[in-house]
C-alpha positions as CSV (number, residue, x, y, z in Angstrom):
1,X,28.4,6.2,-4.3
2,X,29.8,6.3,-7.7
3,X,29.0,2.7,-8.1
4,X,25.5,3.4,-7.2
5,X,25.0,5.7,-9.4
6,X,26.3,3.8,-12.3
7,X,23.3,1.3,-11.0
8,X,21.2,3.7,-11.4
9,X,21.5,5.0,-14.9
10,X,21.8,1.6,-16.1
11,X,18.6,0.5,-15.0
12,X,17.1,4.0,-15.9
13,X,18.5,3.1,-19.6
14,X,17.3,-0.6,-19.2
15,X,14.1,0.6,-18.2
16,X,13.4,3.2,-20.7
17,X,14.4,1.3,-23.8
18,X,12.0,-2.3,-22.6
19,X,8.9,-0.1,-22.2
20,X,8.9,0.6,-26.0
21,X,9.0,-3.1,-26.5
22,X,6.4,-4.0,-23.1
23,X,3.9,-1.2,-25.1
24,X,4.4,-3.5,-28.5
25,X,3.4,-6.3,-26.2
26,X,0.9,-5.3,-24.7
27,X,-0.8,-3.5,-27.9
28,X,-0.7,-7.1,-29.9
29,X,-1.9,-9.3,-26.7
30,X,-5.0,-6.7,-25.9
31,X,-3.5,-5.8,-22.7
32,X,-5.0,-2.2,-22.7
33,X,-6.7,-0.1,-20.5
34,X,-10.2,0.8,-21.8
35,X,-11.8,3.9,-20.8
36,X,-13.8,4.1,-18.0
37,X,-16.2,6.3,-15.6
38,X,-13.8,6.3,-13.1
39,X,-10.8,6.9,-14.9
40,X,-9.1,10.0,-16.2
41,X,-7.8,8.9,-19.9
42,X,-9.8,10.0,-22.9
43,X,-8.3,6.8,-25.4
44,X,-7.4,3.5,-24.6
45,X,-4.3,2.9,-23.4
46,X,-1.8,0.0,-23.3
47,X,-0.5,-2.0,-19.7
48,X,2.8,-3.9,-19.1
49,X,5.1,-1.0,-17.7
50,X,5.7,-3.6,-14.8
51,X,7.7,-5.7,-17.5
52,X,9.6,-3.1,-18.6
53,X,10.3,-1.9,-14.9
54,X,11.5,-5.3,-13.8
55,X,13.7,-5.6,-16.8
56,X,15.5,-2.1,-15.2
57,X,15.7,-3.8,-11.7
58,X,17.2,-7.0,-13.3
59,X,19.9,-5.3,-15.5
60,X,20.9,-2.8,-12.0
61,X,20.9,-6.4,-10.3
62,X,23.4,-8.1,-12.7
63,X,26.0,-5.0,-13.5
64,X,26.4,-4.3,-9.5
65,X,27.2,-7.9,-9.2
66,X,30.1,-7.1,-11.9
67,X,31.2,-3.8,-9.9
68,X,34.5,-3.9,-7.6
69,X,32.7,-2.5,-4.4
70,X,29.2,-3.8,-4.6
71,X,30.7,-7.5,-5.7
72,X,33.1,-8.2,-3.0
73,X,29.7,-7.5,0.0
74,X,26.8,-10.0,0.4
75,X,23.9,-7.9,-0.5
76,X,22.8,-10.2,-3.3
77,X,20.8,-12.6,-1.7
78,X,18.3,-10.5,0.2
79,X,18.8,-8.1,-3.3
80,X,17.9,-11.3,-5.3
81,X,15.1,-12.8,-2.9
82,X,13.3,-9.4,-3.3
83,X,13.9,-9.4,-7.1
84,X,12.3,-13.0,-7.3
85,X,9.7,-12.0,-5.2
86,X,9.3,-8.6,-7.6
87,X,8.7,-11.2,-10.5
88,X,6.2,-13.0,-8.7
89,X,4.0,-10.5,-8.2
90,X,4.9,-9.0,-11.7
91,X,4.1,-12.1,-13.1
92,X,0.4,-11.5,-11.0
93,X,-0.5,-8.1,-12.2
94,X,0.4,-9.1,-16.0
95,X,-2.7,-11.8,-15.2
96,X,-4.4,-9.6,-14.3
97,X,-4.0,-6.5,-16.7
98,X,-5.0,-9.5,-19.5
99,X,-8.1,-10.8,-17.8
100,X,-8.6,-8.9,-14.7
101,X,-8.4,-11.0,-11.4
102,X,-11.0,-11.4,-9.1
103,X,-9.7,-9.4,-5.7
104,X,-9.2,-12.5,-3.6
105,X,-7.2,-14.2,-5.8
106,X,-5.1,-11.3,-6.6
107,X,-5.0,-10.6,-2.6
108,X,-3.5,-14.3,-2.1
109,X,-0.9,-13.4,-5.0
110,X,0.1,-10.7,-2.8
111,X,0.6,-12.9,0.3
112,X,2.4,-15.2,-2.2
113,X,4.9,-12.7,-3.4
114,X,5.7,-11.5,0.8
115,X,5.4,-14.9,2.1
116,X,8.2,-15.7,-0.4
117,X,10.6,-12.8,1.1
118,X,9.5,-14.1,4.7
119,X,11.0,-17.4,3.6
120,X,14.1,-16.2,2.2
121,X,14.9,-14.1,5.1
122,X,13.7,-10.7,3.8
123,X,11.5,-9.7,7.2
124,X,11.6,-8.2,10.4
125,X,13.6,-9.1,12.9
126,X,13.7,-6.6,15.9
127,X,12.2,-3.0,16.7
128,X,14.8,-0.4,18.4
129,X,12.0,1.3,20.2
130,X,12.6,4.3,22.6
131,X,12.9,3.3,26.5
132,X,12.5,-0.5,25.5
133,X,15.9,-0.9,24.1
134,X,15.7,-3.8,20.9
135,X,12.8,-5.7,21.0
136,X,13.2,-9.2,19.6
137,X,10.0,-10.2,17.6
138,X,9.4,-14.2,18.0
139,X,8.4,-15.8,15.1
140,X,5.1,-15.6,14.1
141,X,5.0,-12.0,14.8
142,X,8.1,-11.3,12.4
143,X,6.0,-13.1,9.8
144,X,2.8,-11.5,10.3
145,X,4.3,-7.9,10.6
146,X,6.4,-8.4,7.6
147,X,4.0,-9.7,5.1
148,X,1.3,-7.0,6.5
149,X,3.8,-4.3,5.6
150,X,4.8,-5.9,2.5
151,X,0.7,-6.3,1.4
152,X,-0.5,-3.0,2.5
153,X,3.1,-1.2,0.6
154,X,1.6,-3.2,-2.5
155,X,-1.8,-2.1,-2.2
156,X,-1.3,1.6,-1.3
157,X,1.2,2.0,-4.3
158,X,-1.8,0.0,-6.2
159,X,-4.6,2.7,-5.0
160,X,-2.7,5.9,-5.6
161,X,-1.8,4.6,-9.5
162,X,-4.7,6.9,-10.9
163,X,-2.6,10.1,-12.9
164,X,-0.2,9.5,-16.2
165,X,3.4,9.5,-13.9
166,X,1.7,9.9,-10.5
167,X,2.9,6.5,-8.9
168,X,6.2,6.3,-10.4
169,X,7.0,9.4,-9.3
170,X,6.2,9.4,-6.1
171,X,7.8,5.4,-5.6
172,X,11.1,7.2,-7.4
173,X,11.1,9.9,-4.6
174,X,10.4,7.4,-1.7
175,X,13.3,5.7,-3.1
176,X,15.8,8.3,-3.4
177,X,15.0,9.4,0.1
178,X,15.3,6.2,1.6
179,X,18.4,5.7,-0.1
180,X,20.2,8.5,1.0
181,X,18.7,7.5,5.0
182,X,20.4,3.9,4.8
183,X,23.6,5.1,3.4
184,X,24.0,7.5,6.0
185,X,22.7,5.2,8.5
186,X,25.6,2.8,7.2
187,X,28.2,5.9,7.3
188,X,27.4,7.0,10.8
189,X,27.4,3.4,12.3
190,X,30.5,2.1,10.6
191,X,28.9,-0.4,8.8
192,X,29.8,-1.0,4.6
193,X,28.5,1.3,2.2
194,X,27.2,-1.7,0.4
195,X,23.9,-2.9,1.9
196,X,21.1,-4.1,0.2
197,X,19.0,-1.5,0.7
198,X,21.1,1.2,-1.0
199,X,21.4,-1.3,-3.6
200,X,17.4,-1.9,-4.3
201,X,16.3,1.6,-4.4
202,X,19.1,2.7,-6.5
203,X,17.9,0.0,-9.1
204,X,14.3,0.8,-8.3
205,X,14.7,4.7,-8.4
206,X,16.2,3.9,-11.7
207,X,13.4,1.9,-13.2
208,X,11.2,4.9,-12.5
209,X,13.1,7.2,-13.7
210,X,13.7,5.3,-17.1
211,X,10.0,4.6,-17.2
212,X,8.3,8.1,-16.3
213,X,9.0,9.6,-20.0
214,X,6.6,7.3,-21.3
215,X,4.2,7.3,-18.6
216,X,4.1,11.4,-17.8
217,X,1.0,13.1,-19.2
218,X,0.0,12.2,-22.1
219,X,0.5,8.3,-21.2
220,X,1.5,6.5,-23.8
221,X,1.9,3.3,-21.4
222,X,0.4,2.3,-18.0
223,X,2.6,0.2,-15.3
224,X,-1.0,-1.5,-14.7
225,X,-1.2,-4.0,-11.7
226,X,1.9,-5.5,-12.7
227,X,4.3,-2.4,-11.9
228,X,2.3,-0.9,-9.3
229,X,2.6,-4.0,-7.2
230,X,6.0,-4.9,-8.3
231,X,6.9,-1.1,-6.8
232,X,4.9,-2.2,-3.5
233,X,6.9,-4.8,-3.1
234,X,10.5,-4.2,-4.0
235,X,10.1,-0.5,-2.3
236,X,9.1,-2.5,1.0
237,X,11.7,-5.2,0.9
238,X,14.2,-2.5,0.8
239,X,13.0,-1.4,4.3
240,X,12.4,-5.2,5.8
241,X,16.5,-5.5,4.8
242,X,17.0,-2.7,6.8
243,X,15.0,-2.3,9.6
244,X,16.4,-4.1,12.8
245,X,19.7,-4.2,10.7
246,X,21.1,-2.0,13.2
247,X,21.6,-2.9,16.9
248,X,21.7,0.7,18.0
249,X,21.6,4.3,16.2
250,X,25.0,5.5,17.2
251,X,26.2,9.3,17.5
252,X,28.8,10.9,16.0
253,X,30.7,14.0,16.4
254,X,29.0,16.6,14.8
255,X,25.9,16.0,16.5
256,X,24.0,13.7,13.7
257,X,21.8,10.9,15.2
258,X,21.3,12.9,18.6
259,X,20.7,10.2,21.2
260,X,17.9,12.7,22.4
261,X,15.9,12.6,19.2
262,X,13.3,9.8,19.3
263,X,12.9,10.8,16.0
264,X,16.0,9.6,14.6
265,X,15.7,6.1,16.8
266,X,12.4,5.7,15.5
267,X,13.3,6.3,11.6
268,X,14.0,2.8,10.5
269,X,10.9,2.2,11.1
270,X,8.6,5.2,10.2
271,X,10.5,6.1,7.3
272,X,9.0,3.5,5.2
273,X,6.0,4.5,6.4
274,X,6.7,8.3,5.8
275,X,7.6,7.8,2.2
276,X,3.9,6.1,1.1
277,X,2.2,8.3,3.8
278,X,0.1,10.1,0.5
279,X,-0.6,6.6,-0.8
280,X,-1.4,5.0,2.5
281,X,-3.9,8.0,3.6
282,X,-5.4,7.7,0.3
283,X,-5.7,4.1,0.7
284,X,-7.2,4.5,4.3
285,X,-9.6,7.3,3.4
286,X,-10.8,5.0,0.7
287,X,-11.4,2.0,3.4
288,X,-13.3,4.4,5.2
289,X,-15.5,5.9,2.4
290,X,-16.4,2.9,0.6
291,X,-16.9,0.9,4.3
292,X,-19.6,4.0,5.1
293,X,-21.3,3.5,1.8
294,X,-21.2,-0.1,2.7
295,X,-19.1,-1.3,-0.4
296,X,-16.5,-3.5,-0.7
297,X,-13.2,-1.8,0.3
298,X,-11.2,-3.1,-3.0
299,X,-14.5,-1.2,-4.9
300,X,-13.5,1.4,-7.4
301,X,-14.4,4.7,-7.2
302,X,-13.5,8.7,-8.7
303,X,-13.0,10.6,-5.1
304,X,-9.3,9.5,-4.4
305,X,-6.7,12.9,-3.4
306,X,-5.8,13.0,-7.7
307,X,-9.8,13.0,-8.5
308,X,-10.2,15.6,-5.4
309,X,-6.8,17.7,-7.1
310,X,-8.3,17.8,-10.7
311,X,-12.1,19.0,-9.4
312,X,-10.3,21.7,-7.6
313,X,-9.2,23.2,-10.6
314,X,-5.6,21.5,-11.3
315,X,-4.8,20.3,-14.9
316,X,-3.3,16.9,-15.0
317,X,0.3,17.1,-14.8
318,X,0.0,20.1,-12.1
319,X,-1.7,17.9,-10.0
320,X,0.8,14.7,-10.2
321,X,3.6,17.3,-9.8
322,X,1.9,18.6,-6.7
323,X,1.4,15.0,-5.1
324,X,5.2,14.7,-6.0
325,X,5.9,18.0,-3.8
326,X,3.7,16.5,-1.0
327,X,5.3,13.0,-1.2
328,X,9.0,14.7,-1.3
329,X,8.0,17.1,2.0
330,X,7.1,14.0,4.1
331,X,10.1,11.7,3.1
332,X,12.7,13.8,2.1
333,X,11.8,16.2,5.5
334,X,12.0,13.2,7.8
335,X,15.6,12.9,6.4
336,X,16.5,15.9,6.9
337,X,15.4,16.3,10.6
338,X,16.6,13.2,11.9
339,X,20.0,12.9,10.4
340,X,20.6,16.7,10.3
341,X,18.9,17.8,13.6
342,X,19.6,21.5,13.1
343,X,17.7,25.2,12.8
344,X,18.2,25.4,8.6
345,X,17.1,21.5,8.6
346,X,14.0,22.3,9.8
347,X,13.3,25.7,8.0
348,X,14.1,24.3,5.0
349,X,11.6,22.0,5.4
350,X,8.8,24.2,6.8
351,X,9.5,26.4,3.3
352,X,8.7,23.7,1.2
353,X,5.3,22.6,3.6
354,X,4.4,26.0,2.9
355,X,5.3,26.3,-1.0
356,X,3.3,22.8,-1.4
357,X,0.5,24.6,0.8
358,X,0.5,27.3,-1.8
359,X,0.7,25.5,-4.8
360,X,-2.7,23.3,-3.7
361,X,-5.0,25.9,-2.7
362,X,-3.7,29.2,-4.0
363,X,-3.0,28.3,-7.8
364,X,-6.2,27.1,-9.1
365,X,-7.9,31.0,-7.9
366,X,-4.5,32.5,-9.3
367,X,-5.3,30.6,-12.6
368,X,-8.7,30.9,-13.1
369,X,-9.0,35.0,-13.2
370,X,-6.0,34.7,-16.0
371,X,-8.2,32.1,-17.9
372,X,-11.4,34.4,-17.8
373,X,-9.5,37.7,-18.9
């Protein structure tokens, strides 16, 4: 864990230090963000928080590989396939924060970056599904499943980038949780603490981290395209090295993994998916609205769950913190119930639903009387 944590900070540091150099950058090559009907900003504001990000991956990459735990195990080479595959798509978004890519092309940039995991081995293998046992994908299924996963991770991380910090945050939390899921997953099954997963969302919770002081309300920076993909993608490859890593969830004395909970069979594959559950309904409800008015889906528009936040009568950073709570609740409470199945577990996270409830609906009519007296 130490060792971990020592990834962490480092890339945190790594990442924190680059952005002032990425915002130099992007300033002198007229990578900014100009101010527009849709968006939220009042000035212009400079891109190329993606460089800076994947500067904090690469530096956790290189000093675990120096660690005596981490650099005796064989997590680098699904650690460094995804890292490769991060610069790929980084290397796509900083095209297109300097002359704006047509969808399509950024699309097949997308499929570029996953197909390139799917070659190096970073996919699915198998499914541990309840009353089927392991379920072996054949090929072209693995490969279609994973670079879906991999696409849509990209794109929902993509959609919900709309608040100074909101993004970061919430790919920062998603990490952390799923970080402490495949250690303990690793614990409880007797497999080494050092797995790849661990690995890349340590260095990616740490590149967020390091990044969000610039990027928190007022911006001074945006991750653009090339750090909210470069999140997508690196946040799924962490979960394509680890689901079907295990053959079975075992259980262990004290009751953790109950063989009865199909919740905590089912976790390596839904807690990916519980993690980006805000960005992926935001993402779907946007499919659906712009389908109805008979747009594009990849059209912009100003009604995503931030726009629908700051009309209700949240200030900024209120409402980024408050997609934070909601993003922590889902991922950090499907941790909680499946690997401690107990009565305080689940209390605990029924408090926080209803503090998050609160906070949404009850603040901005707390707030407003106070403003007109």
């Amino acid at each position: 864990m130490r060792e971990y944590l020592l990834v962490f900070l480092v890339a945190a540091a790594v990442s924190y230090l680059l952005t002032v150099i990425a915002r130099e950058i992007a300033l002198r090559t007229g990578a900014v963000a100009e101010v527009r009907d849709r968006d939220v900003h009042a000035v212009p504001i400079p891109y190329f928080g993606g460089i800076a990000m994947l500067g904090g991956l690469g530096a956790g990459f290189l000093v675990a590989h120096h660690l005596p735990f981490l650099s005796r195990s064989n997590v680098f080479d699904d650690a460094g396939a995804v890292l490769i595959g991060g610069a790929i798509i980084c290397a796509v978004g900083v095209l297109d924060d300097l002359i704006e890519l047509d969808a399509l092309t950024k699309l097949g940039g997308q499929v570029l970056a996953a197909a390139y995991l799917v070659l190096n081995g970073v996919q699915l293998y198998s499914l541990n599904l309840p009353g089927v046992g392991q379920f072996t994908l054949d090929t072209g299924q693995a490969i279609l499943f994973s670079i879906v996963l991999v696409v849509g991770t990209i794109n929902a991380i993509n959609f919900v980038d709309g608040l100074d910090g909101l993004a970061g945050g919430m790919v920062a939390i998603g990490a952390v949780a799923f970080f402490a899921f495949s250690y303990r997953l690793a614990d409880v099954n007797g497999y080494t603490l050092a797995i790849t997963a661990a690995l890349l969302c340590a260095c990616l919770a740490g590149a967020c981290v390091g990044f969000l002081p610039h990027n928190f309300f007022p911006a001074r920076i945006f991750m653009g395209d090339s750090g909210s993909m470069l999140l997508g993608l690196v946040l799924s490859g962490s979960a394509l090295s680890l689901t079907g890593q295990f053959a079975a969830v075992q259980v262990n004395q004290t009751g953790d993994f109950d063989a009865g909970n199909w919740l905590a069979i089912l976790l390596p594959i839904l807690l990916p998916i519980s993690i980006l559950v805000v960005p992926f309904l935001d993402l779907m409800l946007a499919v659906v609205r712009r389908t109805r008015r008979g747009q594009m889906f990849y059209h912009p528009d100003k009604q995503h769950l931030h726009h629908r936040l700051l009309e209700f009568g949240h200030s900024q950073r209120v409402a980024v913190v408050i997609m934070w709570l909601w993003a922590a609740l889902i991922a950090f409470g499907a941790v909680l119930v499946s690997l401690y199945a107990s009565l305080w577990s689940v209390a605990l996270t029924l408090a926080w639903g209803a503090g998050t409830v609160v906070l949404t609906f009850a603040l901005p009519r707390i707030q407003r009387p106070a403003a007109r007296v």
